[in-house]
C-alpha positions in Angstrom: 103.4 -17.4 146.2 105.9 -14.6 146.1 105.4 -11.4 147.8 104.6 -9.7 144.5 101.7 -12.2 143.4 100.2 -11.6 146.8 96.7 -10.4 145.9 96.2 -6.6 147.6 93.0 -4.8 148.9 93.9 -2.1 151.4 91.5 1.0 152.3 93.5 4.5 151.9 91.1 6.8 152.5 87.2 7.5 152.5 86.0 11.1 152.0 83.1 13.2 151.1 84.0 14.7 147.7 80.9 16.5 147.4 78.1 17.7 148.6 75.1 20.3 147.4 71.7 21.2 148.7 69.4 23.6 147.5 66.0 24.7 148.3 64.6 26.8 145.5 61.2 27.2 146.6 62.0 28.0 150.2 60.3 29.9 152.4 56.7 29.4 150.3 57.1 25.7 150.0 58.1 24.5 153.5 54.5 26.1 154.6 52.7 23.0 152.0 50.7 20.7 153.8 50.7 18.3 151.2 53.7 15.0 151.3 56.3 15.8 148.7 57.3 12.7 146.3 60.9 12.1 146.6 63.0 10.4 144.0 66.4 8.9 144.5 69.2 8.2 141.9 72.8 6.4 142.4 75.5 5.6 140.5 78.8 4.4 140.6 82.0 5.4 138.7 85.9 4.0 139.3 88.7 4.5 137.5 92.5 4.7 138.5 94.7 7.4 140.4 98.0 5.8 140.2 99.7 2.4 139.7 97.5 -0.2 141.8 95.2 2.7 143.2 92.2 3.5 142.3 89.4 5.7 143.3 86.0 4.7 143.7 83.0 6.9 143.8 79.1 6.3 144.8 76.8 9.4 144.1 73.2 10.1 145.4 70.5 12.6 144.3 67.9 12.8 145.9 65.1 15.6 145.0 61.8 16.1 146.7 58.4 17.7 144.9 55.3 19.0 145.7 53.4 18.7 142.2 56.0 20.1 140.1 58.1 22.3 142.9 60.8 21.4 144.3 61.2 21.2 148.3 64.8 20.4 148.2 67.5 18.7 145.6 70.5 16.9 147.4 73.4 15.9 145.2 76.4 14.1 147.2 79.3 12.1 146.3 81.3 10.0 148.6 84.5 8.4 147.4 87.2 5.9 148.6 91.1 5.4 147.2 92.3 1.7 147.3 95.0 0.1 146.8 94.4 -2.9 144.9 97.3 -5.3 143.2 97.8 -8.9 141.8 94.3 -9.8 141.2 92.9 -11.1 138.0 91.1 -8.9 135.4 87.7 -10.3 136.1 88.2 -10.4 140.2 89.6 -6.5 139.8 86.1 -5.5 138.2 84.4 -7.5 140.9 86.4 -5.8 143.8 85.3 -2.0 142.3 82.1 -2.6 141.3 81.2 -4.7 144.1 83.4 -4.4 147.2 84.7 -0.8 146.8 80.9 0.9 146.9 79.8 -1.5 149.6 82.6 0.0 152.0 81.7 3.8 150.7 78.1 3.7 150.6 77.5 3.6 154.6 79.4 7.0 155.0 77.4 8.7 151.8 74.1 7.3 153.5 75.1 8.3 156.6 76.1 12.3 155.0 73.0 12.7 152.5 71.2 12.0 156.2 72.7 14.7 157.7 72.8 17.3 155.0 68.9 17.0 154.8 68.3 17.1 158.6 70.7 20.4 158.7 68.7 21.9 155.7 65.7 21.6 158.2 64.1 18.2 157.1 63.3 15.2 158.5 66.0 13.0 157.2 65.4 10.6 154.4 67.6 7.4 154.8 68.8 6.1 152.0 67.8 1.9 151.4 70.9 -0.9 151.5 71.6 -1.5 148.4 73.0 -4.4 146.5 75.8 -3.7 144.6 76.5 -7.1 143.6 72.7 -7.1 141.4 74.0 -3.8 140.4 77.2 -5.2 138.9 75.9 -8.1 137.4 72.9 -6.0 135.8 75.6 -3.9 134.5 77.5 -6.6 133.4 74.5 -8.4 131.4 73.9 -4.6 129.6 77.3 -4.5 128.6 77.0 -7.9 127.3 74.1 -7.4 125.1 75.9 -3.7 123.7 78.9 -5.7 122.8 76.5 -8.6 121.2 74.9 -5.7 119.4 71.3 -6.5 120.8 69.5 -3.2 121.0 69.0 -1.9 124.8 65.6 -3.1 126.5 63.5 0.1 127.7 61.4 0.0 129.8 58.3 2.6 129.8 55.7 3.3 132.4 
């Protein structure tokens, strides 16, 4: 294999790209006895910076209620540039929706942690999470769009 087919995966950076707390209820809330519901949504997004580098981004929000108040909204998104070259189309897709987030997600688990303990809460830890389900889930809804299958919902 030449030096140019050689597949590529290098790490150029990992950085906090955002970060946001608020606490719209505060100082009347934080005197509530009662345990506040907390709701957590991620997502991941890539797309490409340059030639062979792209930018990968995991984001969290994490709200907390007491009946319908919030005690605090946390929206944070934590990123990472790679350099990735010389890999098929279907092993590049793998690589950002699988590999990419796994390396980011620690750091934005480790920040939305923080953030909430510096806002004066007990920290909420964010679960592992298995970005390989979450590709192929992804991948299996894009597959049904494209076959023209209405999208399954799901009501509670």
């Amino acid at each position: 294999m030449s030096e140019q087919e050689t597949p590529v995966f290098q790490i150029q950076r990992v950085y906090l790209k955002g970060a946001s707390l608020e606490q719209p209820n505060s100082p009347a809330i934080l005197l509530e006895q009662e345990s506040p519901s907390v709701d957590i949504q991620l997502g991941v997004n890539a797309g490409p910076v340059a030639d062979g580098v792209f930018e990968v981004t995991v984001t969290a929000t994490v709200q907390t209620k007491i009946k319908d108040k919030t005690v605090f909204l946390v929206e944070a998104s934590q990123a990472g540039i790679f350099e990735i070259r010389n890999l098929p189309p279907e092993q590049m897709s793998q690589v950002m929706g699988i590999a990419c987030p796994q390396i980011v997600y620690p750091y934005l688990r480790g920040n939305v942690a923080d953030l909430i303990q510096r806002g004066g809460f007990p920290p909420v830890h964010l679960a592992e999470i298995n970005f390989q389900a979450m590709y192929e889930q992804q991948q299996q809804q894009q597959a049904a769009a494209a076959a023209g299958e209405a999208p399954k919902v799901v009501t509670q």
